[in-house]
N, C-alpha and C positions, 0 to 999 in steps of 0.2 A: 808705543808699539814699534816697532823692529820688524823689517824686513831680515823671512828666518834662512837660516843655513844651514847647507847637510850637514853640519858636523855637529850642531846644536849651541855654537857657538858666540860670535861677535854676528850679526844681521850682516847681510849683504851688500844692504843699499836699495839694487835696484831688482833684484832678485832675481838678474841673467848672471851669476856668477857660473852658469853649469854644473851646482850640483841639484844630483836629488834628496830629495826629504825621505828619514826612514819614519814608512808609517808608524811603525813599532815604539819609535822615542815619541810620538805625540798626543797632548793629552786634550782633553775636549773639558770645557771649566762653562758650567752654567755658576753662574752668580746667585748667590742669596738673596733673600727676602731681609728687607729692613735691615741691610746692614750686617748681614749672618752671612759665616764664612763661604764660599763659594765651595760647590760641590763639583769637584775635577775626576776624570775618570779617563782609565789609560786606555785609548785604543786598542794595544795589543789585546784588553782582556777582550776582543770583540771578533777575534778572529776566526776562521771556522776551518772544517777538518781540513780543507784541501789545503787551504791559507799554511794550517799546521806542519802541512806536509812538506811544503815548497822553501825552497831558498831564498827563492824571489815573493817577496812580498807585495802585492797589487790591491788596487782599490777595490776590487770587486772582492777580496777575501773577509773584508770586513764585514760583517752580517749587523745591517740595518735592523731587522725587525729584535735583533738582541739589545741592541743599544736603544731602543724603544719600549721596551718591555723593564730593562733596568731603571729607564728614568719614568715609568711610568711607578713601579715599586718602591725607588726610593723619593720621587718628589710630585706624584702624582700628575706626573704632566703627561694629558692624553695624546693615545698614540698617535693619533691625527693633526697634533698642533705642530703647524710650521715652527721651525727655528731658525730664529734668524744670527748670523752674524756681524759682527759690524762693519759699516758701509766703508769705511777706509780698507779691511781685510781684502777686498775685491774677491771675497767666496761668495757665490749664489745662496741664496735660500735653501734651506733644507726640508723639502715637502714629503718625500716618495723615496724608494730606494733607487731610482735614478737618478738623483738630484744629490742623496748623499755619496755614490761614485764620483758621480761628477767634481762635488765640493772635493771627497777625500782627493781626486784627479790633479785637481789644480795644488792642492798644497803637496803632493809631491813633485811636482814638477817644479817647486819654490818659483811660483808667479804671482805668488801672494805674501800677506804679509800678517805673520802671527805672536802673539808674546812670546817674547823670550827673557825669562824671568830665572833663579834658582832652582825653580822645579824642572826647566828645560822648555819647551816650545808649546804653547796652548793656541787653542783656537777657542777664541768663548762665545757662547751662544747662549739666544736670550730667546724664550715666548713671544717678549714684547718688541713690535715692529719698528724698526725703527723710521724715523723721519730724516727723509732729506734737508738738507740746510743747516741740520743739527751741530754737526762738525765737519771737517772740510774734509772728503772723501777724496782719498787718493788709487790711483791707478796703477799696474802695473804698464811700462812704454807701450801705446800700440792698442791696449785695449778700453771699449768703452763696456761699461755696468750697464747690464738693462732693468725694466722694472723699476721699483721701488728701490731700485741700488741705482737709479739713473746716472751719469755720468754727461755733461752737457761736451762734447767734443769743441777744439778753436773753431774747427767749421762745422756747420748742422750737414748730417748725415742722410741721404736724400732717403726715400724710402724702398731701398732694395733694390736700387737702378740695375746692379749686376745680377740677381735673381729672377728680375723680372722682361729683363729685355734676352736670357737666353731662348734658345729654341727646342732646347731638347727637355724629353719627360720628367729629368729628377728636379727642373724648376719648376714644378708645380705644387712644392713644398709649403707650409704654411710657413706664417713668420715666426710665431712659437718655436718651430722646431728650430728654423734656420737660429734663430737668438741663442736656444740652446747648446747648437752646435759651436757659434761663435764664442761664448764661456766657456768650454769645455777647453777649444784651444786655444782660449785667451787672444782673439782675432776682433778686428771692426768687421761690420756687418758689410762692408763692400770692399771687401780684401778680395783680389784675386786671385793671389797664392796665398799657402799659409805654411809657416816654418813648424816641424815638429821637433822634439827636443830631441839628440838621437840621429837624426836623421841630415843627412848631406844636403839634400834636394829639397822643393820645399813641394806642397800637395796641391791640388788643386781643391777649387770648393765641392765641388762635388763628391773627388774622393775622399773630403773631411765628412760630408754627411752620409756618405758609404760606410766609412769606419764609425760614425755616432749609433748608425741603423745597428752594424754590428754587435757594439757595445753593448746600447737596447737589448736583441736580441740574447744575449747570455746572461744577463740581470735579469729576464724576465722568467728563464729557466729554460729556455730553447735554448741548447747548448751547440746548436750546428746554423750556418746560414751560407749562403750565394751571393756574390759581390757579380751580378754580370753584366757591369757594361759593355755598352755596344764596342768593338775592334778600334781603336786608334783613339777613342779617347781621354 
């Protein structure tokens, strides 16, 4: 495995070189049965109108329930079974169409790490879940894996001290969401700030889970939302 690079080239390393990933060059490769060739399938065929229309290509133009419907046509895998990728990859699980923005999210912001072979840059995914221990999972700097992609930190991770000791309403979050929110920008769960790619300045937590709400909010088909925190925070 190779940490990938925007150019589809030699890996990065540690995958802060600053580029981004074009979703268009990357293929998604489920693995065969017994030894049968693996079944790869390009992204771009997964795009949808507006995607078509735009110059800029974003994770939400990829249409989830099409790339569900394909692999349920040609390999019978129900539309409801998680896919998992592998725990070294540092991609989340792929359950919902939240979850695959999210995944598609992280590999263009190259904070992960996917094959880079001949055919160009894959991400492979399997039915089968995998188990920690199995091989030595690695991180992009900075972030822990939650779930069943666990990731043990040098120091144990207290449980949400900065979450929980705020005083204002948006910490009254569960921990699901906030986890989420920390994969999405590849952050530890008690980061104070958080760097986004792009961006000069870094965000604060809560206006990371502003912009996760938002994100939500247009994947879910509400295409309009309200960010109103209170004046000065």
């Amino acid at each position: 495995m190779e940490s990938a690079s925007g150019n589809g080239g030699e890996g990065s390393g540690s995958g802060s070189g600053g580029d981004v990933i074009n979703l268009q060059n990357v293929l998604l490769r489920l693995p065969g049965d017994d030894g049968e060739e693996s079944d790869t399938y390009q992204l771009s065929d997964f795009l949808d109108d507006e995607g078509k229309s735009s110059s800029i290509k974003v994770a939400s133009y990829y249409n989830y329930e099409a790339f569900r419907n394909r692999l349920f046509e040609d390999l019978e895998i129900p539309k409801t079974a998680p896919l998992y990728p592998p725990l070294e990859s540092g991609v989340i699980n792929i359950t919902n169409a939240m979850t695959w923005v999210v995944a598609l999210t992280q590999i263009q912001g190259d904070s992960i790490t996917l094959v880079n072979d001949a055919d160009g840059l894959a991400l492979v995914l399997t039915t089968e879940k995998p188990v920690a221990g199995q091989q030595e999972a690695q991180a992009p700097p900075g972030q822990v894996i939650q779930g069943d992609q666990a990731l043990v930190p040098e120091e144990p991770v207290d449980d949400n001290i900065l979450i929980r000791d705020l005083g204002f309403g948006w910490a009254d979050i569960d921990d699901g969401l906030w986890k989420q929110v920390c994969q999405l920008f590849c952050c530890n769960e008690n980061a104070t700030s958080i760097r986004v790619r792009g961006m000069n300045v870094e965000i604060e937590p809560y206006q990371a889970v502003a912009i996760y709400k938002a994100l939500e909010q247009c994947i879910s088909g509400s295409a309009s939302f309200i960010i109103g925190d209170d004046v000065g925070l």
